[in-house]
N, C-alpha and C positions, 0 to 999 in steps of 0.2 A: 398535532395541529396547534398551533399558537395564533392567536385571535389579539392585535391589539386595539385597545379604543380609541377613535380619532374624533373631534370635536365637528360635523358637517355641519352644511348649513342649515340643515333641516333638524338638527341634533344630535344626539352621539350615534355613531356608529360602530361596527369593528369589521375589521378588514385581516386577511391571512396577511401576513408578514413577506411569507415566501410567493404572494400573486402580485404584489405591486411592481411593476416593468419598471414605471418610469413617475417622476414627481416633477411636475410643473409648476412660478410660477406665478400665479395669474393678476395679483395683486401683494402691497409691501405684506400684509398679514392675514393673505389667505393664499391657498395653492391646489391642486386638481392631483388626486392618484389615477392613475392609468393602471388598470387592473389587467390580469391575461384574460384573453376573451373580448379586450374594447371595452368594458364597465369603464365611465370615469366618474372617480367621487371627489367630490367638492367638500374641499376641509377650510375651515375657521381657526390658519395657526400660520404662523411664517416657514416655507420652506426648510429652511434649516431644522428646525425644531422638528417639524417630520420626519424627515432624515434621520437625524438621531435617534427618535424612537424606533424606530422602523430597525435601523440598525442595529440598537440596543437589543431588541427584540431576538431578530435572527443572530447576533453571538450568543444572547442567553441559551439559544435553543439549541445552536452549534455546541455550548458546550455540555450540556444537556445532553444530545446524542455522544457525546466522547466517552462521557461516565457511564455509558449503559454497556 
């Protein structure tokens, strides 16, 4: 399980890597994770920038499972 931490508006949070569907978004530097299950979390960051962590995250983890 890999957990990464996302800045909401409420304050940090962490979200599984591998549950976020889809990333909305809603303003120039803020954006909405749509989680499985219908959760949506409200992040304090631009789109893009999610993205990439998110990303970064599941290859870390991809290659992670390679080496085992």
């Amino acid at each position: 399980m890999l957990l990464v931490e996302m800045k909401a508006l409420s304050g940090a949070c962490f979200v599984r890597a591998e549950h976020v569907l889809a990333i909305t978004q809603t303003e120039p530097t803020k954006c909405s994770l749509v989680m499985v299950g219908g959760t949506v979390v409200s992040c304090v960051a631009p789109v893009r920038d999610v993205a990439a962590r998110l990303e970064k995250a599941l290859a870390a983890e991809a290659e992670t499972k390679e080496g085992s």
